[in-house]
Each structure stands twice: as structure tokens, then as C-alpha cells.
C-alpha positions as CSV (number, residue, x, y, z in Angstrom):
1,X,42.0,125.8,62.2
2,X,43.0,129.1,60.1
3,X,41.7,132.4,61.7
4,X,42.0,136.0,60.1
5,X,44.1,138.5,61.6
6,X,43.0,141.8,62.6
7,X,43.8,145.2,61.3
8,X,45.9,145.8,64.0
9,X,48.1,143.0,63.8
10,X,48.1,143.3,60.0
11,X,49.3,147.0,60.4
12,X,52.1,145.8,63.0
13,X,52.9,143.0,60.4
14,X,53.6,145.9,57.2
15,X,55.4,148.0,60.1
16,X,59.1,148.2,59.1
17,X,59.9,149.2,62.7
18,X,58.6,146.3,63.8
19,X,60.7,143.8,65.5
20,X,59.6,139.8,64.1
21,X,60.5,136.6,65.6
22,X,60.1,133.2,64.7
23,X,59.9,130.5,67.1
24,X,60.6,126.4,66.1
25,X,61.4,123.6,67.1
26,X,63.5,120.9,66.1
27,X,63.0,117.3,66.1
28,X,64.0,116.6,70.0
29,X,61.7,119.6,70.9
30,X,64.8,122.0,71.0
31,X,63.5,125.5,70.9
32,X,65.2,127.7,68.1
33,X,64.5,131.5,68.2
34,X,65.6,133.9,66.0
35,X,64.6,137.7,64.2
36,X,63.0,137.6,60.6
37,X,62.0,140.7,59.3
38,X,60.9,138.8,56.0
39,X,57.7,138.3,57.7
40,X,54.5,138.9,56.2
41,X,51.0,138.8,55.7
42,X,50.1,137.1,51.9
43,X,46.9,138.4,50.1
44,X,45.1,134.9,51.4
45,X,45.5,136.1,55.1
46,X,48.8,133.4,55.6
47,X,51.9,134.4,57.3
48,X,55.0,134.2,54.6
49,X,59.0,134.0,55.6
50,X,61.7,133.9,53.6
51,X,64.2,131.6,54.0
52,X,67.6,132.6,52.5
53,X,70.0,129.5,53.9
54,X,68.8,126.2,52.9
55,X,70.8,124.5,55.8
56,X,69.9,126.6,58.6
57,X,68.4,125.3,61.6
58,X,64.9,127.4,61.0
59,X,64.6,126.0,57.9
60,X,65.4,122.5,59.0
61,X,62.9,123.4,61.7
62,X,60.4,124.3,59.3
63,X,60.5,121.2,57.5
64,X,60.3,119.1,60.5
65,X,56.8,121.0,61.4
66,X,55.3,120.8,58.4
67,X,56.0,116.9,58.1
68,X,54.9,116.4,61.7
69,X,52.3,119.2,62.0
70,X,53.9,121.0,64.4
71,X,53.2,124.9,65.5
72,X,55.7,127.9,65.4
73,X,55.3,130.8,67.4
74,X,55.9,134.4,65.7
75,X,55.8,137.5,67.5
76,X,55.7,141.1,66.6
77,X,57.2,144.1,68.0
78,X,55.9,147.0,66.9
79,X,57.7,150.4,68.3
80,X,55.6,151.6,70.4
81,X,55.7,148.2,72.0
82,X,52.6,146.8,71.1
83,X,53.2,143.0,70.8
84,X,51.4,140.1,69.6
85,X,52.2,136.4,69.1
86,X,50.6,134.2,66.9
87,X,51.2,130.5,66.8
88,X,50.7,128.5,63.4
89,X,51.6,125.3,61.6
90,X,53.8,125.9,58.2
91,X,51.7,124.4,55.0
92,X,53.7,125.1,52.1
93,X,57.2,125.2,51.4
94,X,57.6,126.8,47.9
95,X,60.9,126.5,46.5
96,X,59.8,127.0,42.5
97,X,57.3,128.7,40.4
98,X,56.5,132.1,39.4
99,X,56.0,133.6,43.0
100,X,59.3,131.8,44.3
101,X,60.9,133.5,40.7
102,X,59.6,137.2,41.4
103,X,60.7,136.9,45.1
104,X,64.1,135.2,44.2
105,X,64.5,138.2,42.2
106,X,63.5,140.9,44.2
107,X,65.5,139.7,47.0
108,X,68.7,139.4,44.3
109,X,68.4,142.6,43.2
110,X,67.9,144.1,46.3
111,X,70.3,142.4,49.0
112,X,72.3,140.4,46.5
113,X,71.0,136.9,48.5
114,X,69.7,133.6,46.8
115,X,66.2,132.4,48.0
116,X,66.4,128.8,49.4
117,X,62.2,129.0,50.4
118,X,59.1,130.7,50.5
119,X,58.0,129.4,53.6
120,X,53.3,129.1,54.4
121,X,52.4,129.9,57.5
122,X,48.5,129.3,58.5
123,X,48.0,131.4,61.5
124,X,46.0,129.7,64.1
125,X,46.0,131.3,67.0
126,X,46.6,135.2,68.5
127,X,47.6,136.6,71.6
128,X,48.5,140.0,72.2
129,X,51.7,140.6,74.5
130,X,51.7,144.4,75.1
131,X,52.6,144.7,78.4
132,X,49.9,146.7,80.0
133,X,46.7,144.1,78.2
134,X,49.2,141.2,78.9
135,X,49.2,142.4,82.7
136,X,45.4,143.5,83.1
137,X,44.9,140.1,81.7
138,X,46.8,138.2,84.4
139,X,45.3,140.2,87.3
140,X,41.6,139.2,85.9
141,X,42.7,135.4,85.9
142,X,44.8,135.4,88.9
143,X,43.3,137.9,91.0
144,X,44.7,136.3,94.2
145,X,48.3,135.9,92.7
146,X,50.3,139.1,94.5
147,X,53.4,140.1,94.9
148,X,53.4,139.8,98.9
149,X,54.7,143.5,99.4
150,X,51.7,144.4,97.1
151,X,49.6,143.2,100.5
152,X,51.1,144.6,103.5
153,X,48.9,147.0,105.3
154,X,50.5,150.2,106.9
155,X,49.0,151.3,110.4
156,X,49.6,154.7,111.6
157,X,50.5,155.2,114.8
């Protein structure tokens, strides 16, 4: 089920500081990980990538998940190492029309690449990573989970 991202995560997403990854799978459950700073937020509140090499093995990925209905994992980096993942299931591969023609485009005239796919990403679920909510979470779920030096009592003699 589709969910809308916050501000926050919205801001991160426009952020050109901001470090993105895309996480896939293949078809034998192979993890594939790699930086895409193509990532973005479309006006309907869907992730979009760009995919530049039609043979890679993100692409290949892609069109694996979207046959099989399989999630990818994206995470954001911002610089002042805020972080959030959100996991989603690619619904559209566009590889013609007048959005795939202005983005061909753009990214010609800009980087001097060809566009292989403008890759739909419904986001489905969010969890932010920053370090310091990431760790209050854990101690709130685990609170007997310690580090054993974490425990030791000191006596004075």
C-alpha cells in the first residue's frame, strides 16, 4: 500500500548533498547495491530513477521486481546525517512518451548520456536511520539488550 512521504524526507530527497542508494535484488535473491543520485520525488508523491544503462544489473533488477512484485530498499543520506530508508515495489517502467522525451533530453544536453528508463517507484514503507533515533529506538525495544561493560558496577573501596 502507497504512503506519502513527509516534508522531511521530501526535503532530504531535493537535497543535492544528499547521498541515495538503491537496493535490488536479482532473481536468486542476490542483493545489488549501488548510489543513484537520479532519485526523486514525482509531483504524484512516487519515487523516480533514472536508468542510463539498459543492461545493468539495477535495471535488470528492476525488471525482475516489477514482474514479480518485489520491494527495493532506497536510502537517503542527507549531510548532516540524517537518514532514512524507504522500501517500495517499482510500478512503471517508462521507456517512451513525452515525459521519457523531456528527460532523455535534459539528461543529453546536460551529461551527454542516453536514457534507457524512467524507472516508478511506489514508496511503501519509511524508516528513519539517523543514528541517534535509530539508537533510542533500539534501547526502547530491547531495553535488556547491553553491551556487558555497559553493566559492570564499580565499588569503592
Amino acid at each position: 500500500m502507497a504512503i506519502k512521504l513527509d516534508e522531511t524526507v521530501k526535503v532530504l530527497l531535493e537535497d543535492t548533498g544528499a547521498v541515495k542508494v538503491l537496493a535490488s535484488v536479482d532473481k536468486n535473491g542476490r542483493p545489488h547495491v549501488t548510489f543513484k543520485d537520479s532519485i526523486r520525488l514525482n509531483s504524484g508523491g512516487n519515487l523516480e530513477y533514472d536508468e542510463i544503462i539498459e543492461s545493468s544489473q539495477t535495471n535488470k533488477n528492476l525488471v525482475f521486481s516489477i514482474w514479480f512484485n518485489k520491494q527495493v530498499a532506497i536510502n537517503v543520506l542527507g549531510p548532516d546525517k540524517t537518514s532514512f530508508q524507504i522500501k517500495g515495489t517499482p510500478v512503471k517502467a517508462l521507456i517512451y512518451g513525452k515525459k521519457f522525451e523531456e528527460r532523455y533530453s535534459k539528461l543529453k544536453a546536460e551529461h551527454g548520456v542516453d536514457l534507457s528508463t524512467i524507472w516508478i517507484i511506489e514508496p511503501e514503507e519509511i524508516i528513519e536511520e539517523t543514528f541517534t533515533v535509530r539508537r533510542v529506538r533500539e534501547e526502547a525495544q530491547h531495553p535488556l539488550l547491553r553491551h556487558l561493560d555497559t553493566l559492570v558496577i564499580k565499588f569503592e573501596g
